[in-house]
C-alpha positions as CSV (number, residue, x, y, z in Angstrom):
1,X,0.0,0.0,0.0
2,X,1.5,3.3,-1.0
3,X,1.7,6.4,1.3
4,X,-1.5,7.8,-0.5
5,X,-4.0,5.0,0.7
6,X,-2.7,4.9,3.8
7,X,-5.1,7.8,5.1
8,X,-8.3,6.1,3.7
9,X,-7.6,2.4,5.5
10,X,-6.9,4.4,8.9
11,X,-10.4,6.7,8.3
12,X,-11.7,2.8,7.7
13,X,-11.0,1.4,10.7
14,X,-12.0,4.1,13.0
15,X,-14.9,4.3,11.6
16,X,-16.2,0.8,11.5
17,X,-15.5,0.8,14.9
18,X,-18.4,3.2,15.5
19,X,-20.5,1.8,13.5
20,X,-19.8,4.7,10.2
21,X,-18.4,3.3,6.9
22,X,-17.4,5.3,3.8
23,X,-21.1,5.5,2.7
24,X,-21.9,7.8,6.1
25,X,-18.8,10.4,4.9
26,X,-20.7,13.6,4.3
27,X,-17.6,15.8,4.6
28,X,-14.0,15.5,3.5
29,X,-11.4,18.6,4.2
30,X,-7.9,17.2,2.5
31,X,-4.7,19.3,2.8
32,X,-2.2,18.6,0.0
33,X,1.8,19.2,0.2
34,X,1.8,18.6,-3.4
35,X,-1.1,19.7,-5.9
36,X,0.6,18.6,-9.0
37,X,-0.8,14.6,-7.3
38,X,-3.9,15.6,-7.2
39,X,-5.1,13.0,-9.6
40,X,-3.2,10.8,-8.2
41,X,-5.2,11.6,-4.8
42,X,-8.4,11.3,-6.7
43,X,-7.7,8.0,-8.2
44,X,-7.3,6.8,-4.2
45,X,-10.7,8.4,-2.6
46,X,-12.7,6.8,-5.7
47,X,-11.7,3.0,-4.8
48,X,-13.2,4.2,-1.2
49,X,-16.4,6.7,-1.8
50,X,-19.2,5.5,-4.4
51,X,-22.7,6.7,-4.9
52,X,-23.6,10.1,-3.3
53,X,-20.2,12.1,-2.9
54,X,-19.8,14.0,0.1
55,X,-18.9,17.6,-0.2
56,X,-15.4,18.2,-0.1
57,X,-12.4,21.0,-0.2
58,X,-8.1,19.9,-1.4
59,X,-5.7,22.9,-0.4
60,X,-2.5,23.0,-1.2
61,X,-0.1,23.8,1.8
62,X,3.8,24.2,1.9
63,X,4.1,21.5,5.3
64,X,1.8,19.0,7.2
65,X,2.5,18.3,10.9
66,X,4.1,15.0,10.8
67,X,7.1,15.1,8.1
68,X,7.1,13.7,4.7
69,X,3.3,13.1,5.0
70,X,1.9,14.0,1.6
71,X,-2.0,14.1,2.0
72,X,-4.3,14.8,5.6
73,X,-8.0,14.6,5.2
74,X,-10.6,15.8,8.1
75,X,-13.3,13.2,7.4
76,X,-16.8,13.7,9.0
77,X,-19.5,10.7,9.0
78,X,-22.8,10.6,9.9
79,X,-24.1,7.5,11.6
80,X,-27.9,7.4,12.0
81,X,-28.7,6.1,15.7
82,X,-25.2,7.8,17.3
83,X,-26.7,11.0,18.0
């Protein structure tokens, strides 16, 4: 698994955990060190989100927090019943 899909199958397993899967994403904020792989970041959320896509928002920034990271998402889910 590449550094790219590494985000999504962490996101996964927190989620399930609680009940949320990718279907109960309605919100994903995803900070970029690298624009120019945006594609490549594309290509990756598609294998996870089908069907209705949540709203989202990519910005480029110059550094994330831990080094070398290339993408960070803030993923919210819904779960019906949690509330």
């Amino acid at each position: 698994m590449d550094a790219g899909e590494v985000a999504p199958e962490r996101h996964h397993r927190l989620g399930t955990g609680r009940g949320a899967t990718f279907a109960a994403v309605v919100d994903i904020r995803t900070y970029l060190t690298d624009m120019s792989r945006l594609r490549e970041y594309g290509e990756v959320r598609a294998a996870y989100l089908d069907g209705a896509l949540p709203t989202s928002t990519t910005v480029e920034v110059s550094r994330l927090f831990r080094p070398g990271a290339l993408p960070e998402a803030d993923v919210t889910a819904v779960v019906p019943g949690t509330a």
